[in-house]
ROSE-4610 file (N, C-alpha, C; in Angstrom, 1 decimal, always signed):
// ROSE-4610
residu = [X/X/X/X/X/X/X/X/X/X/X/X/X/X/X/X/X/X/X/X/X/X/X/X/X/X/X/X/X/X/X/X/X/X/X/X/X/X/X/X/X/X/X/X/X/X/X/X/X/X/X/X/X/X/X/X/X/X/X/X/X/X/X/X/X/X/X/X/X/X/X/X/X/X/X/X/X/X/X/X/X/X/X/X/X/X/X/X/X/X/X/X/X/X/X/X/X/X/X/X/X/X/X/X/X/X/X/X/X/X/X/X/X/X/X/X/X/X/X/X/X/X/X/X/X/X/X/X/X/X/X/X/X/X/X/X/X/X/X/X/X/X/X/X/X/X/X/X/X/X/X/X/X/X/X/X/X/X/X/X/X/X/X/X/X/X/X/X/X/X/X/X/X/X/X/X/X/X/X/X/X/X/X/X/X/X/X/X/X/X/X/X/X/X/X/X/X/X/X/X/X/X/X/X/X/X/X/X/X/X/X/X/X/X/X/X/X/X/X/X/X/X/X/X/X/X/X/X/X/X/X/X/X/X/X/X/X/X/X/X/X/X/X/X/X/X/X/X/X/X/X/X/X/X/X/X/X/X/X/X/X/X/X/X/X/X/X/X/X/X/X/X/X/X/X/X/X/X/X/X/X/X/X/X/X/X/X/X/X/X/X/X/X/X/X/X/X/X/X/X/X/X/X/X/X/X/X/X/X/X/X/X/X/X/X/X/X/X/X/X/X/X/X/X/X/X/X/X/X/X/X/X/X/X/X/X/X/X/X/X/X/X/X/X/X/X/X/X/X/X/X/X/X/X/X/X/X/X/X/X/X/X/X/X/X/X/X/X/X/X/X/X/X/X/X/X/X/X/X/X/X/X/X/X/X/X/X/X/X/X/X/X/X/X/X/X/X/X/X/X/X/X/X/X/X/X/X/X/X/X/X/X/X/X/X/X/X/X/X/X/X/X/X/X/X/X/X/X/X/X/X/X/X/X/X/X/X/X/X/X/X/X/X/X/X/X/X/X/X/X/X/X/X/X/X/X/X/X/X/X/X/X/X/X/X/X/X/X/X/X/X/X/X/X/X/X/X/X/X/X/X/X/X/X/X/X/X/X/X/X/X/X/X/X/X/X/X/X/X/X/X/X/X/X/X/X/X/X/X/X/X/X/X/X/X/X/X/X/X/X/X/X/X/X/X/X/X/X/X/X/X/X/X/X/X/X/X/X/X/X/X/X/X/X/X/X/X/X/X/X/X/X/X/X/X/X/X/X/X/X/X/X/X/X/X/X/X/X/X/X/X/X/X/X/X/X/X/X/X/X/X/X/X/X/X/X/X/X/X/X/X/X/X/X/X/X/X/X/X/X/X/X/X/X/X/X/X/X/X/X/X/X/X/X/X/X/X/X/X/X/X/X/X/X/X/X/X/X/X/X/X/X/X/X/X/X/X/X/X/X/X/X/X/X/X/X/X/X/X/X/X/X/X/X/X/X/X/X/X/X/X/X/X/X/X/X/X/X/X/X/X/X/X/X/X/X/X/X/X/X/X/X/X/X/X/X/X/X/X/X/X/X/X/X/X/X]
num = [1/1/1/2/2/2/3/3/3/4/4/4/5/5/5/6/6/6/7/7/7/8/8/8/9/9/9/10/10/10/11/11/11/12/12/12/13/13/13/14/14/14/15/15/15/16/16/16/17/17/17/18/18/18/19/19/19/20/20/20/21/21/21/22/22/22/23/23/23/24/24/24/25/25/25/26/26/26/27/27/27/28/28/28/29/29/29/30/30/30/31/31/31/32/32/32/33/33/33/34/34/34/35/35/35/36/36/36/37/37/37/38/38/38/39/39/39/40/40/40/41/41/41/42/42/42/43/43/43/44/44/44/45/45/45/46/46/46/47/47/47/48/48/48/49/49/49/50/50/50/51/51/51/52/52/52/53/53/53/54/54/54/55/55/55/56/56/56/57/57/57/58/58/58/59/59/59/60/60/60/61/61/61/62/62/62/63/63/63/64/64/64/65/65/65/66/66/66/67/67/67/68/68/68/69/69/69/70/70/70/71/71/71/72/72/72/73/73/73/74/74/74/75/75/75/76/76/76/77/77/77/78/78/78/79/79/79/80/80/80/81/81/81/82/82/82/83/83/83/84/84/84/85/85/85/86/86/86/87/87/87/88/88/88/89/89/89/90/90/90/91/91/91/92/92/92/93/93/93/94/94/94/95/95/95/96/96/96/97/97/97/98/98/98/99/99/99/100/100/100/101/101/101/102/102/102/103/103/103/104/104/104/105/105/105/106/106/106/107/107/107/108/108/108/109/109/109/110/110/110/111/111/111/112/112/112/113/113/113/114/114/114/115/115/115/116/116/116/117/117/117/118/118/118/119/119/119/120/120/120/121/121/121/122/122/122/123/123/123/124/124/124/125/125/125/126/126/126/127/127/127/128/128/128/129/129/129/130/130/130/131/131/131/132/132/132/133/133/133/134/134/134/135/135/135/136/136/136/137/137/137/138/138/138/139/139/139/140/140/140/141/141/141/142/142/142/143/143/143/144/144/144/145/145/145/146/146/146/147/147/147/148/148/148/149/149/149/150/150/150/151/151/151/152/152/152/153/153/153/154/154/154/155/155/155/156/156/156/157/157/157/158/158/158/159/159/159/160/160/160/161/161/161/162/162/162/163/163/163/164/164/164/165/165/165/166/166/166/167/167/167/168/168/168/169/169/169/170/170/170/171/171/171/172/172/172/173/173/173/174/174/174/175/175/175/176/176/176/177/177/177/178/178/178/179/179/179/180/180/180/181/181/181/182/182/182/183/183/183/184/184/184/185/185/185/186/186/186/187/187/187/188/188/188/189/189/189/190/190/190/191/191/191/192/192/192/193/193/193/194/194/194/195/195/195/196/196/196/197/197/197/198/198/198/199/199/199/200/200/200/201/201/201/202/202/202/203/203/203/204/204/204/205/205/205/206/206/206/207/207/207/208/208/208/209/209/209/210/210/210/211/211/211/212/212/212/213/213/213/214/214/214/215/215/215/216/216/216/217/217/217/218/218/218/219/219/219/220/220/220/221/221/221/222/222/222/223/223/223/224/224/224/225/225/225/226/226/226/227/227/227/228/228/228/229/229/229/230/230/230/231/231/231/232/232/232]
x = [+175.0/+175.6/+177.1/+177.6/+179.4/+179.9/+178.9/+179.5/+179.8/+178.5/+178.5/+179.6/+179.9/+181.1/+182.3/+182.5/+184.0/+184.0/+183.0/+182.8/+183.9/+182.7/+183.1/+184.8/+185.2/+186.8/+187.2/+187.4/+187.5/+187.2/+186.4/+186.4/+187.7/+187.2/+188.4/+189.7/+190.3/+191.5/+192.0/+190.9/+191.9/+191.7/+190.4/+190.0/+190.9/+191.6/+193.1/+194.0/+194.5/+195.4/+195.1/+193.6/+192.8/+193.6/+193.5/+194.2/+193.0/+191.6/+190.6/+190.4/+190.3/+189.8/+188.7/+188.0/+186.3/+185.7/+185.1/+184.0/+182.7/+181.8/+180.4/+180.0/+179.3/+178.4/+177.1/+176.5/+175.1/+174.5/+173.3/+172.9/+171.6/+171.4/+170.6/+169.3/+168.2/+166.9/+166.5/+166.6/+166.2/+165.2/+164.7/+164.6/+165.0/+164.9/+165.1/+163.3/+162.6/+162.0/+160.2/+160.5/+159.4/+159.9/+159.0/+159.3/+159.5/+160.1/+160.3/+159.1/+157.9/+156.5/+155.8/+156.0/+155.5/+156.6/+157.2/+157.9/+156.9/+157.2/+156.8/+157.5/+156.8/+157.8/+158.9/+158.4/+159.3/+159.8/+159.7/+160.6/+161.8/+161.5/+162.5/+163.6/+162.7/+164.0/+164.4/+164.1/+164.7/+165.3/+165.4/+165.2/+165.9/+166.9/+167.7/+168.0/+168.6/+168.2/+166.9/+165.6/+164.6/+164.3/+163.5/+163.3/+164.2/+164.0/+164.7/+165.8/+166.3/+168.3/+169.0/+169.8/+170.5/+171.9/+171.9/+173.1/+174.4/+175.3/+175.7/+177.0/+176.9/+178.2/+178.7/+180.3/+180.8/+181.7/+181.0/+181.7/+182.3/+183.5/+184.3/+184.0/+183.4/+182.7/+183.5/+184.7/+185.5/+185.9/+186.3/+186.4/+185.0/+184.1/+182.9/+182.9/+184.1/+184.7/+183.6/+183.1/+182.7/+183.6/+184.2/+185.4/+185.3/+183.7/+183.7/+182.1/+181.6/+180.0/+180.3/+178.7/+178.6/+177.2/+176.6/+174.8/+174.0/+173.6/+173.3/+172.2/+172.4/+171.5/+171.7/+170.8/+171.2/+171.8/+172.9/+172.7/+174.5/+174.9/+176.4/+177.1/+177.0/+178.2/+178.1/+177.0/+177.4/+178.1/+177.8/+178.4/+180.0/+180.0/+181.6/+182.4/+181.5/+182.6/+182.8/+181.7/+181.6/+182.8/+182.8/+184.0/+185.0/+185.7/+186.6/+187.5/+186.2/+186.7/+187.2/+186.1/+186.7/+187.9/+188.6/+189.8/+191.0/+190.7/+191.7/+191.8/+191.0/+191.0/+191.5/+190.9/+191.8/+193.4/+194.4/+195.8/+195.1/+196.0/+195.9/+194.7/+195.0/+193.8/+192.7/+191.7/+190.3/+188.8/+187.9/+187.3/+186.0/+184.8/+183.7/+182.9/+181.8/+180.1/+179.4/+178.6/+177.5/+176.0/+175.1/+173.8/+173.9/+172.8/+172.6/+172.7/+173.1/+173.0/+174.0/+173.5/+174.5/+175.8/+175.7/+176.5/+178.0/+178.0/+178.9/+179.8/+179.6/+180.3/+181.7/+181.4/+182.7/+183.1/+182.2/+183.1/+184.1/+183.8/+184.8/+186.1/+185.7/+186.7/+187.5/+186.9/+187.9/+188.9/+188.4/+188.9/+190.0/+189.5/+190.1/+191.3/+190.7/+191.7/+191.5/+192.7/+193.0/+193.3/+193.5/+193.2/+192.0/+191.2/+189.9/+189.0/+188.2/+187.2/+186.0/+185.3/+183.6/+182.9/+181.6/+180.5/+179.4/+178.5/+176.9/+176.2/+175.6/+174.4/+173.1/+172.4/+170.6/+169.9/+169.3/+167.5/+166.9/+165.8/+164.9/+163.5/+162.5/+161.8/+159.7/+159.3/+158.2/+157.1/+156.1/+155.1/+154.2/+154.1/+153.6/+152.6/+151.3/+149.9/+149.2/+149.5/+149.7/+148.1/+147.2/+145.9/+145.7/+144.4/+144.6/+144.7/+144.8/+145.8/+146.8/+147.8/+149.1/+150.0/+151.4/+152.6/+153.2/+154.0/+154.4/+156.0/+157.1/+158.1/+158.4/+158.8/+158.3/+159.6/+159.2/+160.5/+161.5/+162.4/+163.7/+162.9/+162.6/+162.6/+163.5/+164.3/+166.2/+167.1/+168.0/+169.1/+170.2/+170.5/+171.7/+172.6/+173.9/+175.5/+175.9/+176.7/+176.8/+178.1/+179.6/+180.8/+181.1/+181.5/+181.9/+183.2/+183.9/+185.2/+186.2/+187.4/+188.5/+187.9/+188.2/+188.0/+187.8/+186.5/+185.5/+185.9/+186.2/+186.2/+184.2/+184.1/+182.6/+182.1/+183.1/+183.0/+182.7/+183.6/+183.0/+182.4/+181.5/+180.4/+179.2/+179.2/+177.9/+177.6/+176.6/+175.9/+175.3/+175.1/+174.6/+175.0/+176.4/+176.5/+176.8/+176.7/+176.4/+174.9/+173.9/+172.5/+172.2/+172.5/+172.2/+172.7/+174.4/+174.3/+173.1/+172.9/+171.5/+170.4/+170.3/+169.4/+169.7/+170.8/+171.4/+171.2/+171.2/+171.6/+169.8/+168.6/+167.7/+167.3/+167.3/+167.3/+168.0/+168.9/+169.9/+169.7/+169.1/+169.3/+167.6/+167.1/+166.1/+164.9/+165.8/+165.4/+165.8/+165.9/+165.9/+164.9/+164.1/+163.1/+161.7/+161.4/+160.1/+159.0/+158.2/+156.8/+156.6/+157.2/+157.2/+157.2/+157.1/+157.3/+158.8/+159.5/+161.3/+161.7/+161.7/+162.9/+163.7/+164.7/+165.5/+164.8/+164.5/+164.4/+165.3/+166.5/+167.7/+168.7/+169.5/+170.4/+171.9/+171.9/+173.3/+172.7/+171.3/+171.5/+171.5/+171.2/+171.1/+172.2/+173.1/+175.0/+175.3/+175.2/+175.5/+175.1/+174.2/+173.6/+174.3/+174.4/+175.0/+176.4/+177.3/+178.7/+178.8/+178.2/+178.1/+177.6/+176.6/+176.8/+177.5/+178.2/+179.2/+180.5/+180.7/+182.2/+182.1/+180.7/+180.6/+180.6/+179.6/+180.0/+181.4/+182.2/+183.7/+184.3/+184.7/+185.0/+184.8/+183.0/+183.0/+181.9/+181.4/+180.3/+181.3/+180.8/+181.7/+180.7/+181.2/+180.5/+180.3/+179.1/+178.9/+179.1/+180.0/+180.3/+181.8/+182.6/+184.1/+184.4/+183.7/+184.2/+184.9/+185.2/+185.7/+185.0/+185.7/+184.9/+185.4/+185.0/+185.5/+186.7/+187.1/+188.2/+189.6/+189.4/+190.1/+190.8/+189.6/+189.6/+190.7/+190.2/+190.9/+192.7/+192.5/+193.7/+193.9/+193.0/+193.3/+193.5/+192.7/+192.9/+193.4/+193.5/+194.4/+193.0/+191.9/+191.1/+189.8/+188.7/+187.8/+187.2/+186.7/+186.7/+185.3/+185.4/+184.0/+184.0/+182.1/+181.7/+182.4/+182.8/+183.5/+184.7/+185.0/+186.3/+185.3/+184.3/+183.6/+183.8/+183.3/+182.8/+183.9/+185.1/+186.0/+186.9]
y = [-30.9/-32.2/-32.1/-30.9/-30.7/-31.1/-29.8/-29.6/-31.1/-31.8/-33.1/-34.2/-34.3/-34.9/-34.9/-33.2/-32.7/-32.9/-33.1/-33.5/-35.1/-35.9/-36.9/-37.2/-36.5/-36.5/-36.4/-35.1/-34.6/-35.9/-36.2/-37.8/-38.6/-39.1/-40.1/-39.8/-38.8/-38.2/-37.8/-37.4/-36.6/-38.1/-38.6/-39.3/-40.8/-41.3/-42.5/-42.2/-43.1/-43.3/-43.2/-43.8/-43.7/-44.6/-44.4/-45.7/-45.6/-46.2/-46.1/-47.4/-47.1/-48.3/-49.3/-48.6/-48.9/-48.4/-49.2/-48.7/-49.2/-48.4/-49.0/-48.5/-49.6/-49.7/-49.9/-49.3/-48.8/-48.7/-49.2/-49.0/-48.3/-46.8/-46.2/-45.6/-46.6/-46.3/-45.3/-45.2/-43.8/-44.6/-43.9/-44.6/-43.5/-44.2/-43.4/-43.7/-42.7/-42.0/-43.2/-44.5/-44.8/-46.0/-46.0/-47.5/-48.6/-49.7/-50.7/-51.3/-51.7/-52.0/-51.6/-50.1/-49.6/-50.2/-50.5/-50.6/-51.5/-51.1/-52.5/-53.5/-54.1/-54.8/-54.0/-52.9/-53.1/-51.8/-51.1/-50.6/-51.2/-52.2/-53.5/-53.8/-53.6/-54.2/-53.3/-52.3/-50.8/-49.6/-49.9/-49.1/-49.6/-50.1/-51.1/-50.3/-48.7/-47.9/-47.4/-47.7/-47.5/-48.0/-47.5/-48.3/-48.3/-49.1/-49.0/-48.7/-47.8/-47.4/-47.1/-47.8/-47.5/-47.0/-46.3/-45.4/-46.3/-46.9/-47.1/-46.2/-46.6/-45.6/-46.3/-45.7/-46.3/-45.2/-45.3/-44.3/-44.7/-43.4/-43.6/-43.4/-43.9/-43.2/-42.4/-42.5/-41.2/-40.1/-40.2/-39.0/-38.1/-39.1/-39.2/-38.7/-39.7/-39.7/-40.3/-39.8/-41.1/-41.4/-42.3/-42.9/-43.1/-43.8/-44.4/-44.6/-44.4/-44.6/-45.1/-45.8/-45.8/-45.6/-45.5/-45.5/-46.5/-47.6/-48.2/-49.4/-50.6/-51.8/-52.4/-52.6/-53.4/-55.1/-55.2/-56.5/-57.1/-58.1/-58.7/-57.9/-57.7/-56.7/-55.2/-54.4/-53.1/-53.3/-54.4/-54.7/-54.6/-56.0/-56.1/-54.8/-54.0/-52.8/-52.0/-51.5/-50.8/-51.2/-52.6/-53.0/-53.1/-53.3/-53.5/-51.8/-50.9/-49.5/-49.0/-49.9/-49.1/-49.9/-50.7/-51.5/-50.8/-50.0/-49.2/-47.8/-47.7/-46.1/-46.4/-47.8/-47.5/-48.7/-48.3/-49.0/-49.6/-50.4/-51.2/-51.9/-52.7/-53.4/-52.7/-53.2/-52.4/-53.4/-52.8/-54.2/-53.4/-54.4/-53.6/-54.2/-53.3/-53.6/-53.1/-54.6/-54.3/-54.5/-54.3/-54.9/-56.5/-57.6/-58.8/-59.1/-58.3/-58.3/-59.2/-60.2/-61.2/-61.6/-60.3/-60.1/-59.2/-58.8/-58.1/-59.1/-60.6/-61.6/-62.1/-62.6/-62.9/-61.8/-60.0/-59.2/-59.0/-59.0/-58.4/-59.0/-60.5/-61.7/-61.4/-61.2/-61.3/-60.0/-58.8/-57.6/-57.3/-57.4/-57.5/-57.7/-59.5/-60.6/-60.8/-60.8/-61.0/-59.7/-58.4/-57.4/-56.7/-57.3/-56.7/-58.1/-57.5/-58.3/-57.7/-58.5/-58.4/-59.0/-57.9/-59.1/-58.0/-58.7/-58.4/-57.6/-56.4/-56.2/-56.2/-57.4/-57.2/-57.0/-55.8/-55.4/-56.0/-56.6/-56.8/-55.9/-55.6/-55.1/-55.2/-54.7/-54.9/-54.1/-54.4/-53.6/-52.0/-51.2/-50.1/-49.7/-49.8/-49.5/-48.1/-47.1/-45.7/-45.5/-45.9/-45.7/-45.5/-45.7/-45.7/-44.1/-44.7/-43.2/-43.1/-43.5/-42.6/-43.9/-43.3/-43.9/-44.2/-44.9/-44.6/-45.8/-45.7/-46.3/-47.9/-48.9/-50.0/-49.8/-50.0/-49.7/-51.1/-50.9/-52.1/-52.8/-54.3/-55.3/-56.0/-55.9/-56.4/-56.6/-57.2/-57.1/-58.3/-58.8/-59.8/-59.8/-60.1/-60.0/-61.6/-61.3/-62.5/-62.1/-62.8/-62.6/-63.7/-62.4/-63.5/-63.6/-62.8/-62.6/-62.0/-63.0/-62.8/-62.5/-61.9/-61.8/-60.1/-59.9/-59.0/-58.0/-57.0/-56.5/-55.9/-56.7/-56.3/-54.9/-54.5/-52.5/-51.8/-52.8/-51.8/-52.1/-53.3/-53.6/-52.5/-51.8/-51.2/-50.1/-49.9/-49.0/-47.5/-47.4/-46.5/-45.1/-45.0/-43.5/-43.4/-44.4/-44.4/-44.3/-45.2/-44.6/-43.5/-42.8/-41.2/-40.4/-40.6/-40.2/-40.3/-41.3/-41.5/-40.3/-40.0/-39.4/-37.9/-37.4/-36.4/-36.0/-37.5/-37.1/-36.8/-37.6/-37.6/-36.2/-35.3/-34.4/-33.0/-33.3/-32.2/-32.7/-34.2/-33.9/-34.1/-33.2/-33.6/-34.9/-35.2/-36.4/-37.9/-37.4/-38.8/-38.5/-37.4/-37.2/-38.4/-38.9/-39.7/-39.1/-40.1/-39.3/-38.6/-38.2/-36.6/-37.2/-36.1/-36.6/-35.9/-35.5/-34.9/-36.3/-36.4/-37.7/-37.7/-39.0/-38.3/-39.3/-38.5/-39.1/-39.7/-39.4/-40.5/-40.5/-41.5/-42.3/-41.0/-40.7/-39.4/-38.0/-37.8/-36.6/-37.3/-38.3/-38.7/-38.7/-39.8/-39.8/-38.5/-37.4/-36.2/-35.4/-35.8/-35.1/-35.8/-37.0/-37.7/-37.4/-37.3/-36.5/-35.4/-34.6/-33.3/-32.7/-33.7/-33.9/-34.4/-35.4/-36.2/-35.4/-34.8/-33.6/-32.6/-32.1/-30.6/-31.4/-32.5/-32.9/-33.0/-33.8/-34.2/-32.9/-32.1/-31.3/-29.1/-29.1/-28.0/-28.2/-28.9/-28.9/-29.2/-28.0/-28.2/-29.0/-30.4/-31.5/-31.0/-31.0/-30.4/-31.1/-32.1/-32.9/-32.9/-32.2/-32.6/-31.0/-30.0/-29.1/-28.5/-29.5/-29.6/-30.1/-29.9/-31.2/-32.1/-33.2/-34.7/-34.6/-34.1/-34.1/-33.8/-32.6/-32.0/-33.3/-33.4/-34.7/-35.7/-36.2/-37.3/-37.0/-35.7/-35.1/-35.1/-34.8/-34.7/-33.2/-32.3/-31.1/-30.4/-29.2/-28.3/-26.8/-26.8/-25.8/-26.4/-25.3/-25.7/-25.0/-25.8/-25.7/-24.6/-23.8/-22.9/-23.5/-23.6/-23.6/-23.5/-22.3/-21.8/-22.8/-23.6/-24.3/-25.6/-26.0/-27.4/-27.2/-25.4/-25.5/-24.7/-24.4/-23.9/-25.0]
z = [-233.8/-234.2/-234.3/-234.8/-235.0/-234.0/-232.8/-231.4/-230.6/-230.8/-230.0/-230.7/-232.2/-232.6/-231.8/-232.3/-231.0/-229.7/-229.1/-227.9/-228.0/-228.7/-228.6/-228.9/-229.8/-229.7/-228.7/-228.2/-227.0/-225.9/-225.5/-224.7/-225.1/-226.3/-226.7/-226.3/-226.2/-226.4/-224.9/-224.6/-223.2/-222.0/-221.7/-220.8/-220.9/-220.7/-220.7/-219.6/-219.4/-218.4/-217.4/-216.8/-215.5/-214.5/-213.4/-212.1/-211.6/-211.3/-210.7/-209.8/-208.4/-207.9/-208.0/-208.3/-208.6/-209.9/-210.4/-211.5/-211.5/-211.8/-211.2/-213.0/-213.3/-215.2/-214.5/-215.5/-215.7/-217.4/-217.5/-218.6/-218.7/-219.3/-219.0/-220.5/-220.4/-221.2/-221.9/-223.7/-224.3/-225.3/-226.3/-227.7/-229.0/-230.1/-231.1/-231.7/-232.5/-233.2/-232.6/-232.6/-231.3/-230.2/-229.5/-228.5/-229.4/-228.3/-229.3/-229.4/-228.4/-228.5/-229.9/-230.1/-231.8/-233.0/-232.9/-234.1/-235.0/-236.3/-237.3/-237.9/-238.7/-239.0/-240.0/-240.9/-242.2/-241.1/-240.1/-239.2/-238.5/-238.6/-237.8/-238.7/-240.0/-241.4/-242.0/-242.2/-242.6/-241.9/-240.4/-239.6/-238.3/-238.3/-237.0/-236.0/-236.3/-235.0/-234.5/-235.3/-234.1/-232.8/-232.2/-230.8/-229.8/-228.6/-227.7/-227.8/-227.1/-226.9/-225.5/-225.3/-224.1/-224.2/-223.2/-222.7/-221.8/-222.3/-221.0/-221.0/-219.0/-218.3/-217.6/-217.5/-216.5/-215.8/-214.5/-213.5/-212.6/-212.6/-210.6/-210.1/-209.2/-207.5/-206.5/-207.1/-206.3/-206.8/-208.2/-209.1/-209.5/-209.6/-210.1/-211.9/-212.4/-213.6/-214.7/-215.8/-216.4/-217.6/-217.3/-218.0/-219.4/-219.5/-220.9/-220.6/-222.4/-222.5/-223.8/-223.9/-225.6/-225.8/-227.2/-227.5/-228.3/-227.7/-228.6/-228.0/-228.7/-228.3/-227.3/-226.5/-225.3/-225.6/-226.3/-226.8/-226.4/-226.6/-226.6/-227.3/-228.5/-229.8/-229.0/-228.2/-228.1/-226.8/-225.7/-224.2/-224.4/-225.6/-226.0/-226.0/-227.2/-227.8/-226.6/-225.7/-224.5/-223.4/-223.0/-222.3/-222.8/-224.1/-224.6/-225.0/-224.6/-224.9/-223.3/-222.1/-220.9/-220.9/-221.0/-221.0/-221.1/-222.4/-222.7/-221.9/-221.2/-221.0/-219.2/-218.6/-217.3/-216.8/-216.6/-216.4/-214.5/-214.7/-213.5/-213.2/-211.7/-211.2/-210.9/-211.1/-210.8/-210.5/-209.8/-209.1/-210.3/-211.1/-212.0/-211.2/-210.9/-210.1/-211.6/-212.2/-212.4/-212.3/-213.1/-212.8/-213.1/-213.6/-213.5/-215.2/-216.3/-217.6/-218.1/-218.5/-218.4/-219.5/-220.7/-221.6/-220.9/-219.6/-218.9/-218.4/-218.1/-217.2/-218.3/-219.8/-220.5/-221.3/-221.2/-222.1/-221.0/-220.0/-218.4/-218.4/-218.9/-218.7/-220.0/-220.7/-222.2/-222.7/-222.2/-222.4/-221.0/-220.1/-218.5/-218.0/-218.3/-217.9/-216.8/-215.6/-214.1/-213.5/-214.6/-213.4/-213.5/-213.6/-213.0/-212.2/-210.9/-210.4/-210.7/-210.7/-211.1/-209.8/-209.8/-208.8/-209.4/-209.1/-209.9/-208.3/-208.7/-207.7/-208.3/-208.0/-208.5/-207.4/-208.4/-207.5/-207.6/-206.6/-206.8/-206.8/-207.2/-207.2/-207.1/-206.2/-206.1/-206.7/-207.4/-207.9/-207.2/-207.6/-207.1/-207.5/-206.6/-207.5/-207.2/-207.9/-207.4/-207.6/-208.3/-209.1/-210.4/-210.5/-211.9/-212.7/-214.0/-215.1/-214.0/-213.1/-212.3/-213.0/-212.3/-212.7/-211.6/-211.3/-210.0/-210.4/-210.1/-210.4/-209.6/-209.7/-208.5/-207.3/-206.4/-205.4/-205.0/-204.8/-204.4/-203.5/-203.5/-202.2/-201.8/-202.2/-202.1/-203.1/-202.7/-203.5/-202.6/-204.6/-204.2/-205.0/-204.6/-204.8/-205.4/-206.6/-207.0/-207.5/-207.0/-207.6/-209.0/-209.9/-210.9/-211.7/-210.9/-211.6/-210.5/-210.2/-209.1/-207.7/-207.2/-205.2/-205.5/-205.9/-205.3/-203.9/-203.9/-202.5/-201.9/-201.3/-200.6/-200.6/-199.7/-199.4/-200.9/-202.3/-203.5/-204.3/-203.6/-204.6/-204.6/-205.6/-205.4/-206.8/-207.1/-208.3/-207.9/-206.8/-206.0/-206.7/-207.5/-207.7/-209.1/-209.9/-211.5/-211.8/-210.3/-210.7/-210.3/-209.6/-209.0/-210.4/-210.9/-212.2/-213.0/-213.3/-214.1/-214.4/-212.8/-212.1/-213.0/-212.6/-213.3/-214.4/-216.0/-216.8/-217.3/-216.8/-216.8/-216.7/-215.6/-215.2/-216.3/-216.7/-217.3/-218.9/-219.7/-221.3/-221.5/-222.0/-222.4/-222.9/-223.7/-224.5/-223.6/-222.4/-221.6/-220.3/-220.7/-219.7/-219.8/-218.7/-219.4/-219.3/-219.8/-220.0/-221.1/-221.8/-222.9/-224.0/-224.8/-226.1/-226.7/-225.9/-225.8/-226.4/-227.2/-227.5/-228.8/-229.7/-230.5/-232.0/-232.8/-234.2/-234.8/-234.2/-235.5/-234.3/-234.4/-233.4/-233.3/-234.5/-234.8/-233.7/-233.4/-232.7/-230.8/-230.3/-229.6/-229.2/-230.0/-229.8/-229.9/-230.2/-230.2/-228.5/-228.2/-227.2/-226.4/-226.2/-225.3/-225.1/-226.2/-226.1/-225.4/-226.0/-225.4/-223.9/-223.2/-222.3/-221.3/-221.6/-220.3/-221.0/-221.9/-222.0/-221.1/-221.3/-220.3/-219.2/-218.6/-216.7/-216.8/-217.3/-216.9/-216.9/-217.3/-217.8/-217.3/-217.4/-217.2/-215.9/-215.7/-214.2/-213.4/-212.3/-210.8/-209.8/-209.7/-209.0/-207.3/-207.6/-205.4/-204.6/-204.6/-203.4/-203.6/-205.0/-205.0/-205.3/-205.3/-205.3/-206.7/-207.6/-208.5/-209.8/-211.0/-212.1/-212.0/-212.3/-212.1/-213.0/-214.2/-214.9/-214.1/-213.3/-212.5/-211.0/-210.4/-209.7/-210.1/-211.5/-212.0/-212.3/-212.6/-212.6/-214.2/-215.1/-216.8/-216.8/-215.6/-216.4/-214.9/-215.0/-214.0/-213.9/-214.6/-214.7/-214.9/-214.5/-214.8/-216.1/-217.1/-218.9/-218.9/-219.8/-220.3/-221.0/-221.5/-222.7/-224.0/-224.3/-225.3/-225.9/-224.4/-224.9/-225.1/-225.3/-226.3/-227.4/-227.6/-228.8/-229.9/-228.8/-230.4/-231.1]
């Protein structure tokens, strides 16, 4: 829990003063202690972090930076705080690709202003009947582009490498594995894990397609970080 605090400073602090051309947001599915389907009622009223929680990110597809996250409700107040925090962290014009979530269209506009463009990419999705007891994920049947803010450049509309992140973080934090019963009891270790995760990628993972850590890339740091240096 310390470790993942300092983490979180550490974010705050070093990651600012971005020039990024692109930023691709994503919002990525956890829960705290059950689904939101189980909740009860006096869970609902005593218990506001149970249930469903999402992750969101927002990455550079060239740095493969993640600029800015937060942990919380998929709702307008956590979208706001979330855009209103990447605002501060990147200087200049920048084009944002998100999904179809419709609390993204006036935080973009209000935090933004005119230098940032927006355009939406939605999946669409078709059902997958794998058999029965199986699971099977539904697969993309298209997709459409919807600009909602200034002149959109086409070439950077796209989600393609905040969802592959995804992929990643699914892969590397436990408690966002599905299926399992790996998951987080209280919202403080989750935001903890979550810190501590996207400090070590930025930071101490040497990304296999840049050779480098995205920190490095982005040009915050001049080395690539040990462990040791999260945690002293």
């Amino acid at each position: 829990m310390e470790t993942g605090q300092k983490c979180a400073q550490i974010l705050d602090e070093k990651v600012r003063g971005l020039h990024c051309e692109a930023v691709e947001l994503d919002e990525l599915w956890s829960f705290v202690q059950k689904k939101q389907r189980r909740l009860s009622s006096d869970d609902r009223l005593y218990h506001p972090d149970y249930g469903d929680t999402y992750t969101f990110v927002a990455l550079d597809p060239t740095t493969k930076m993640v600029v800015s996250y937060l942990v919380g409700k998929r709702d307008t107040a956590h979208t706001e705080h979330f855009i209103a925090d990447l605002s501060k962290r990147v200087e200049g014009e920048v084009q944002l690709s998100t999904d179809g979530f419709p609390a993204y269209i006036q935080a973009i506009q209000r935090h933004f202003g005119y230098r940032a463009s927006h355009a939406e990419l939605i999946k669409m999705y078709a059902a997958v009947n794998p058999g029965p007891g199986r699971y099977a994920p539904p697969k993309v049947s298209g997709i459409g582009i919807n600009p909602r803010w200034g002149i959109p450049d086409p070439k950077k509309i796209c989600t393609s490498y905040v969802e592959r992140n995804n992929l990643t973080i699914r892969c590397q934090i436990r408690r966002f594995t599905r299926l399992t019963n790996a998951f987080s009891k209280k919202l403080a270790n989750l935001k903890a894990a979550v810190s501590l995760w996207f400090c070590y990628y930025n930071f101490c993972r040497v990304h296999g397609s840049l050779r480098i850590t995205p920190g490095m890339e982005a040009g915050l740091t001049n080395s690539v970080w040990e462990l040791k240096d999260l945690a002293a």
